[in-house]
C-alpha positions in Angstrom: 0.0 0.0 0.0 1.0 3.1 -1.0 1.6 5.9 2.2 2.5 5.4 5.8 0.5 4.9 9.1 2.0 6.3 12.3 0.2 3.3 14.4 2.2 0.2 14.9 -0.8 -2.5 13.4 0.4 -5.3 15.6 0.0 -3.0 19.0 -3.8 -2.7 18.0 -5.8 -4.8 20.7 -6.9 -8.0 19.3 -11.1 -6.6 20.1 -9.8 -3.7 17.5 -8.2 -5.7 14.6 -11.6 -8.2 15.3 -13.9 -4.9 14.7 -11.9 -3.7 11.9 -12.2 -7.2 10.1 -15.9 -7.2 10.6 -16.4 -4.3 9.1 -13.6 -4.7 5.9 -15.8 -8.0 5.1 -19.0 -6.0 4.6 -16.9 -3.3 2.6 -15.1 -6.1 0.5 -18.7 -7.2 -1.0 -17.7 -4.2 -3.3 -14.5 -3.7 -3.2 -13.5 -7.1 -4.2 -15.1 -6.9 -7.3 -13.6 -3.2 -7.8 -10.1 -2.2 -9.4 -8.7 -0.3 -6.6 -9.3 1.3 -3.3 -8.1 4.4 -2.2 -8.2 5.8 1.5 -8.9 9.4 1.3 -7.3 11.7 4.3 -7.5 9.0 7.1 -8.2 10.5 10.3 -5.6 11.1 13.2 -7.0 7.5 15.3 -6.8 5.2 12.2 -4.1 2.6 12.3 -5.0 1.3 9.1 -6.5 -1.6 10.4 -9.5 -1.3 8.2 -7.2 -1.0 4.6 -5.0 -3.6 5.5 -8.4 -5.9 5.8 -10.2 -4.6 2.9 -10.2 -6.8 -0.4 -8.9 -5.9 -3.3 -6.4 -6.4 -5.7 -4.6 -2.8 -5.9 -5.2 -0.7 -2.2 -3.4 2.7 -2.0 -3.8 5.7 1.1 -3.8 9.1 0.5 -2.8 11.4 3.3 -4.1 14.3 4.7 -2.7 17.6 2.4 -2.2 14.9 -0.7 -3.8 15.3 -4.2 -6.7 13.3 -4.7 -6.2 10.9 -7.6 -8.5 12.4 -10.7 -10.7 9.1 -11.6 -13.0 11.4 -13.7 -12.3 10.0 -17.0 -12.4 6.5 -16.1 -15.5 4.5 -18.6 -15.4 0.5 -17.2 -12.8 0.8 -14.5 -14.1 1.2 -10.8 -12.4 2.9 -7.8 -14.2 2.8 -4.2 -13.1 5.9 -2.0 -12.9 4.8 1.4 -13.5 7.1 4.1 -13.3 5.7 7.8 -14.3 7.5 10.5 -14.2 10.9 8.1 -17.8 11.9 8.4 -17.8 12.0 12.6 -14.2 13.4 12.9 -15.2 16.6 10.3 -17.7 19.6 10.8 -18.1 19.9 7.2 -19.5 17.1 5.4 -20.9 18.8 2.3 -17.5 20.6 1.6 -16.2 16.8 1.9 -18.1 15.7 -0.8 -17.9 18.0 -2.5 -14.3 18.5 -2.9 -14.3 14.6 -3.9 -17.6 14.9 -6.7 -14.8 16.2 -9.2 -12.6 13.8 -9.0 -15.5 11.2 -9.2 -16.3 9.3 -12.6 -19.8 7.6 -13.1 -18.1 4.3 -11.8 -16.7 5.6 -8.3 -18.1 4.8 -5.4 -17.2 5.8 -1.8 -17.7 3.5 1.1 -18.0 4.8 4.0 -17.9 3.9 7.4 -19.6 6.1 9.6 -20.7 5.8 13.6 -24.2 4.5 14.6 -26.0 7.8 15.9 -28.2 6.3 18.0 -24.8 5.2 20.7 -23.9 9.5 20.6 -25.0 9.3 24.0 -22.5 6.9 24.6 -19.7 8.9 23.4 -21.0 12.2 24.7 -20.7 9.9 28.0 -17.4 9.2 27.6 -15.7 12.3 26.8 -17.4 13.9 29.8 -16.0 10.7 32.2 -12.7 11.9 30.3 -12.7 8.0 28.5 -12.4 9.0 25.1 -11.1 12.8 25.0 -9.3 12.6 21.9 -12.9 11.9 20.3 -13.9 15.1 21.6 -17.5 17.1 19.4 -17.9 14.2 16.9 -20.8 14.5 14.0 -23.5 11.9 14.2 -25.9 11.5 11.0 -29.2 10.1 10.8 -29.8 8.8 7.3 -32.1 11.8 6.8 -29.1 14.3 7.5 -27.5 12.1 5.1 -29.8 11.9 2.1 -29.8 15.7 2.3 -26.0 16.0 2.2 -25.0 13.7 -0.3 -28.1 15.1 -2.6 -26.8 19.0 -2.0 -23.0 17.5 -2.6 -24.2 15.4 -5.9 -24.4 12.1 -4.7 -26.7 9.0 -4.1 -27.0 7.1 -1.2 -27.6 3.5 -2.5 -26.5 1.3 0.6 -26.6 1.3 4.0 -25.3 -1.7 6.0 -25.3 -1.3 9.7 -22.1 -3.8 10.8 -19.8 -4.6 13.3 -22.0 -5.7 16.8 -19.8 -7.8 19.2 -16.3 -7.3 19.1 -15.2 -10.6 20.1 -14.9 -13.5 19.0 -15.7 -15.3 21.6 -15.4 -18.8 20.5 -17.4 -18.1 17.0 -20.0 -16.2 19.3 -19.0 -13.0 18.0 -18.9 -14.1 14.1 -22.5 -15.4 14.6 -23.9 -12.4 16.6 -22.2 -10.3 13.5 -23.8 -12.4 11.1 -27.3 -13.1 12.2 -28.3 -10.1 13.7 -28.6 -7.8 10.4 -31.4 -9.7 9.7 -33.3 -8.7 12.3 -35.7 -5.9 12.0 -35.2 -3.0 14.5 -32.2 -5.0 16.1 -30.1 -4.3 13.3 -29.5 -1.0 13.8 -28.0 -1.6 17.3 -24.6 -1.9 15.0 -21.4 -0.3 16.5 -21.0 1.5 12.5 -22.6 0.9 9.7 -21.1 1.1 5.8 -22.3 3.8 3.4 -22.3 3.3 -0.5 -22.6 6.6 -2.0 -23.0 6.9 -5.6 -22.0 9.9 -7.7 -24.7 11.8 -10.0 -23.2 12.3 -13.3 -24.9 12.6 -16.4 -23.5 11.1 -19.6 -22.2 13.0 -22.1 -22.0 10.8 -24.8 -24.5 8.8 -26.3 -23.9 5.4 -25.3 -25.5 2.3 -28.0 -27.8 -0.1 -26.4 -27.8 -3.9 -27.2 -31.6 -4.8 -26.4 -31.7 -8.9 -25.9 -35.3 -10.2 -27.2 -35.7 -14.2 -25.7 -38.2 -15.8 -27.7 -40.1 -18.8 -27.0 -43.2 -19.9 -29.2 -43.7 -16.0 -30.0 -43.9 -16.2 -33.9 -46.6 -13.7 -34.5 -44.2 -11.2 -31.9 -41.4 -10.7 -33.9 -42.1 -8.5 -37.0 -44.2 -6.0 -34.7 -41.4 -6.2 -31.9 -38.8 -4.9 -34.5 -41.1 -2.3 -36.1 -42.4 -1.0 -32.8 -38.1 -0.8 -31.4 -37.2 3.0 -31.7 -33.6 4.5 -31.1 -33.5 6.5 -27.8 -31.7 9.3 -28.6 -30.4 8.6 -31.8 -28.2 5.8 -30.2 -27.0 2.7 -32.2 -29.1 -0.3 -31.8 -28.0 -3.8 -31.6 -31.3 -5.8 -31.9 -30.6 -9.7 -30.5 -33.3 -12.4 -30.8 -32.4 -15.4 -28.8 -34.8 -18.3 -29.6 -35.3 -21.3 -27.0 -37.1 -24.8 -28.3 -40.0 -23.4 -30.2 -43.3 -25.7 -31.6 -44.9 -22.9 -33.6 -41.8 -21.2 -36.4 -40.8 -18.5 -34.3 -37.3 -19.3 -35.6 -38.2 -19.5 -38.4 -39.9 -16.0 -38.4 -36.6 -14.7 -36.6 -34.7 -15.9 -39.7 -36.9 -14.5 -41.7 -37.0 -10.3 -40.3 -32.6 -10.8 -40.2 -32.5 -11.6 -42.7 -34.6 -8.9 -44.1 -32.9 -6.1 -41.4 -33.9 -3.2 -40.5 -35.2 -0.3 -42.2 -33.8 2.3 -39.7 -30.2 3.9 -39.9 -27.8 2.3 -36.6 -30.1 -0.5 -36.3 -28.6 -4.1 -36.6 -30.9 -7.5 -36.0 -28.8 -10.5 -35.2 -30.2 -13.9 -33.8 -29.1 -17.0 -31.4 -30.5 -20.2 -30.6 -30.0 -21.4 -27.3 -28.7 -24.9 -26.3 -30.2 -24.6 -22.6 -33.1 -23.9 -21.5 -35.1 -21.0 -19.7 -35.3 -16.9 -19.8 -32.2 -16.6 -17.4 -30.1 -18.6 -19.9 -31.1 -16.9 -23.1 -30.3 -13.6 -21.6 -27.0 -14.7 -21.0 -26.2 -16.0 -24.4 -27.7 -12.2 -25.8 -25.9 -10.3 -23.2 -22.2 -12.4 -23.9 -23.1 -11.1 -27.8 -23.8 -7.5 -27.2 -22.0 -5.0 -28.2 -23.5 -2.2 -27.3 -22.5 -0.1 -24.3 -25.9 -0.4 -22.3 -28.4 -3.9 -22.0 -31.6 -4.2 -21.5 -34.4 -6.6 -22.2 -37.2 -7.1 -23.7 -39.6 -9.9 -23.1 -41.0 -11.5 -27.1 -44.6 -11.3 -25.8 -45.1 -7.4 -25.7 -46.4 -7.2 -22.5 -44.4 -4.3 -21.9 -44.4 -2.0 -24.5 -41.1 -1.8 -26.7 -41.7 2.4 -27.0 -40.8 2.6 -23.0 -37.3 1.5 -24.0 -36.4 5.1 -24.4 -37.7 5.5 -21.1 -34.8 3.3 -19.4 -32.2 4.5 -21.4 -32.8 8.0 -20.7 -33.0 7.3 -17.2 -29.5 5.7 -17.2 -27.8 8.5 -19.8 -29.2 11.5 -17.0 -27.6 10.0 -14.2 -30.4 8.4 -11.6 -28.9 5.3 -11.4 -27.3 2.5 -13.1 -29.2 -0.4 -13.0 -32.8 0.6 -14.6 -35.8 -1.5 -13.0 -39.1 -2.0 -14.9 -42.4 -1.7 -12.4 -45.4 -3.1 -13.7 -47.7 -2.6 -10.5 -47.9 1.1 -10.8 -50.6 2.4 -13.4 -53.9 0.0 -13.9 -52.8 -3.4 -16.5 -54.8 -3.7 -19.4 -57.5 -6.6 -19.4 -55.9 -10.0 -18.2 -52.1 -8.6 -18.5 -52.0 -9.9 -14.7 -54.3 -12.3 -13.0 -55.1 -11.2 -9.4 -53.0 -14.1 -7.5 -49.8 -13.0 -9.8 -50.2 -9.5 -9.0 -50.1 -10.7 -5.3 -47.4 -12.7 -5.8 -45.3 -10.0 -7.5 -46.4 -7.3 -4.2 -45.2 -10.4 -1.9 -41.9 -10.7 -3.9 -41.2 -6.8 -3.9 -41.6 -6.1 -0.5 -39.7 -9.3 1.0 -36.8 -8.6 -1.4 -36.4 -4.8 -0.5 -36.1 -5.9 2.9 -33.7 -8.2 1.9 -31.7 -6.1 -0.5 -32.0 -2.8 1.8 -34.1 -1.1 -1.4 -37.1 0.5 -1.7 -38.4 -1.9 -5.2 -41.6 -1.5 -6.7 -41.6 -4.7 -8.6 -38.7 -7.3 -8.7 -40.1 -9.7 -11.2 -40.3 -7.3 -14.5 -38.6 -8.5 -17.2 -37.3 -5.5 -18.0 -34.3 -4.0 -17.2 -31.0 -2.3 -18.1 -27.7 -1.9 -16.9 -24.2 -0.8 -18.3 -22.3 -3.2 -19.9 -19.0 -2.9 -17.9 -21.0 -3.3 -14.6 -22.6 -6.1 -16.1 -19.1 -7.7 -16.0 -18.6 -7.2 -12.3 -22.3 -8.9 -11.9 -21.3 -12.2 -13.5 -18.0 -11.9 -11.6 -20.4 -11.8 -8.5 -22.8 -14.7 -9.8 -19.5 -17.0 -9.8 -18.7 -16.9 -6.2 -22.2 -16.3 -5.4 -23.9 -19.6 -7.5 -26.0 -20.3 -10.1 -29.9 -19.8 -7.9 -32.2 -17.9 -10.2 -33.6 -19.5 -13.8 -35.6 -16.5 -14.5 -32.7 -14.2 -14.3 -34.7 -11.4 -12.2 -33.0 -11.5 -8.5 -29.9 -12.8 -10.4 -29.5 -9.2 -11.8 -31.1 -7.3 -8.5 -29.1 -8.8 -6.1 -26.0 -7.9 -7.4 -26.8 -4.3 -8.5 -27.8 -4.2 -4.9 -24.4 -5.3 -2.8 -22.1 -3.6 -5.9 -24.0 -0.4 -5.2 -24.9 0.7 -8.7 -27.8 2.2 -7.5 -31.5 0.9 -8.4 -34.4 3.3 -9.9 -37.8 1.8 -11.1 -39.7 2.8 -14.0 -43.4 2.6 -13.9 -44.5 1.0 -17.2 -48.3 0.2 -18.7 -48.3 -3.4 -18.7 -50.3 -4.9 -21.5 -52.0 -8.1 -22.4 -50.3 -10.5 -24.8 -51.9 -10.5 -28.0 -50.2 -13.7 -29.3 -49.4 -17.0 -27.7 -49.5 -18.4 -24.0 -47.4 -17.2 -20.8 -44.5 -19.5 -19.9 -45.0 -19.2 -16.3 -46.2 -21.7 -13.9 -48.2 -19.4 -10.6 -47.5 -22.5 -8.3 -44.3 -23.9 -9.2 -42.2 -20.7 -10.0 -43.7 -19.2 -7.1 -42.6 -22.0 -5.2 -39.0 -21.3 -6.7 -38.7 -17.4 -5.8 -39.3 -17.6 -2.8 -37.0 -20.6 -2.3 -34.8 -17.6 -4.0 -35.4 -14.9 -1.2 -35.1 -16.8 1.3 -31.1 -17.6 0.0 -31.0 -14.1 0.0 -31.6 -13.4 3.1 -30.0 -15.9 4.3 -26.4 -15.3 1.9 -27.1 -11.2 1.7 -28.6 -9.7 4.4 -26.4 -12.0 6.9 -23.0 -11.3 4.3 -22.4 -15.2 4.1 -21.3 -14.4 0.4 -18.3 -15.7 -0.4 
């Protein structure tokens, strides 16, 4: 690592190092997936017990009265900020941030580690029983104080993960207590500190090309209008990418058949796959390992929601709200049988147990479409490796890792339509059976951090 420390590590009590690991585990979730970290202006009490824990394969500190590394420029590459203990030893958060927002690109992050307000007492205890008087006037935020800072300095707040609640071990005790206890409504902010993803709000100033995947399963009389009714957003390239999957009735046949005739628009390219698995989840991974267009999105073959809204995502992503795009069918009223009523109570179930889950406020997990950037895309399926294969619809596989990499989630409401060709795919029963066999992984893999 890059800098010096003026602590010895190895005088650090053993409670402290414990702590510090606790805490570098819930930070590594990102960071281990990120190209480097860099430690911004540690404070005076940090040892560098935290950095020396965090994983990742290139960590650097920057002192106090040191330059900043510019990361502005940077397109796939991602570098994570960290900032420990920064927030409560400063009286200036907002010129914090926003002395760091220009040397942010759209793929920074910072992760900080901030003090639990609700144990200020505590410390306001201490100092006047003279225990910890070189922690003298620290800044405690509520996460309202802190939505209104980050928005005023330009950023997002698109994680918080309180961490870090015995610090000992105490026989395996300790890594239990840590692990379980996040899980637990109301309990789980008892943490000693929790981790803060922060996400910076940058509009793109280019206009990125957009591979849209289109799986296809018996949805012959879908394809002609799908293509006809697909519109450029902003004049972007478009990389059009059927993937077909065991049809009965042509429809690969018809897909052969519009390629082959193209498209009539300028920057519009039609291409098509056949898989040699099965399922939605699979076919979206052969489409998104053949795009080559800077953003990916998808589009389900049956229509349901409609192929104009595309623009809709992709202007969402290009003006900075987030970067991963989520569909949201239960907003405005469906058209005739778009939805029967035990699906729409299924999808409500499935929203609300995985935003607890993930942390997120989610509208609808289970809409097909979605869009994220193809270089964070990368990072997801490096993420799906250690994490396992779980999900055959391909849904929560995409959430749950836009949700610990901190890309920052934003629904759009869409009109949800009736098909007006073919049969749905889904099975209520035994799919429902399967997601929640899926959210109940996730809680017990994310919310606890028993990922790899």
């Amino acid at each position: 690592m890059d800098g010096t420390v003026t602590t010895l590590k190895s005088s650090a009590p053993r409670w402290k190092r414990y702590v510090n690991a606790v805490i570098a585990a819930e930070i590594s979730s990102l960071t281990r997936f990120a190209d480097r970290v860099l430690q911004v202006s540690p404070v005076p009490q940090d040892p560098g017990l935290l950095l020396e824990a965090v994983r990742c394969g290139s960590k650097s500190l920057i002192p106090a009265g040191r330059a900043v590394p510019d990361c502005s420029r940077e397109r796939d590459a991602r570098t994570v900020f960290l900032l420990n203990g920064s927030f409560n030893h400063t009286h200036d958060i907002q010129g914090l941030l926003a002395g760091l927002k220009p040397k942010c690109g759209r793929t920074t992050r910072l992760a900080v580690v901030a003090y639990n307000p609700y144990w200020s007492w505590l410390y306001r205890l201490g100092n006047r029983m003279g225990w910890r008087a070189t922690e003298a006037d620290l800044t405690f935020l509520t996460h309202t104080d802190l939505g209104h800072l980050a928005r005023l300095s330009g950023f997002d707040v698109v994680r918080i993960r309180p961490t870090a609640y015995c610090p000992f071990r105490l026989l395996g005790l300790g890594n239990l207590v840590n692990r379980l206890l996040p899980a637990i409504p109301l309990v789980r902010w008892a943490a000693y500190a929790s981790v803060i993803i922060l996400r910076p709000v940058i509009r793109e100033t280019r206009t990125p090309s957009l591979t849209v995947v289109i799986p296809a399963r018996n949805e012959r009389g879908n394809i002609a209008p799908a293509v006809a009714r697909l519109v450029p957003p902003g004049g972007c390239r478009l990389d059009v990418i059927f993937v077909e999957g065991h049809s009965t009735d042509g429809t690969w046949e018809e897909i052969r058949r519009v390629v082959a005739r193209g498209s009539r628009r300028r920057g519009v390219t039609l291409r098509a796959f056949r898989q040699t698995g099965k399922g939605k989840n699979d076919a979206v991974r052969l489409g998104f390992s053949q795009a080559r267009g800077d953003l990916l999105t998808i589009l389900d073959a049956d229509l349901t929601m409609p192929p104009e809204m595309l623009g809709r995502f992709y202007h969402a992503w290009v003006d900075g709200h987030a970067d991963f795009i989520n569909g949201s069918r239960l907003v405005y009223p469906m058209e005739g049988e778009a939805m029967r009523l035990l699906n729409w109570f299924g999808n409500m179930f499935f929203a609300n147990a995985l935003s607890y889950v993930l942390d997120l406020r989610l509208g609808d997990t289970l809409c097909g479409t979605k869009l994220v950037a193809r270089c964070d895309y990368r990072r997801m399926t490096a993420w799906r490796r250690e994490f396992g294969d779980f999900d055959p619809f391909g849904d929560f596989e995409l959430l749950f890792p836009a949700a610990v990499l901190g890309l920052g989630i934003t629904d759009i409401p869409v009109a949800y339509r009736a098909r007006t060709y073919g049969q749905t795919n889904i099975s209520r029963f035994r799919h429902g059976w399967m997601l929640l066999t899926m959210t109940l992984t996730g809680l017990v893999r994310v919310s606890t951090g028993r990922v790899p």
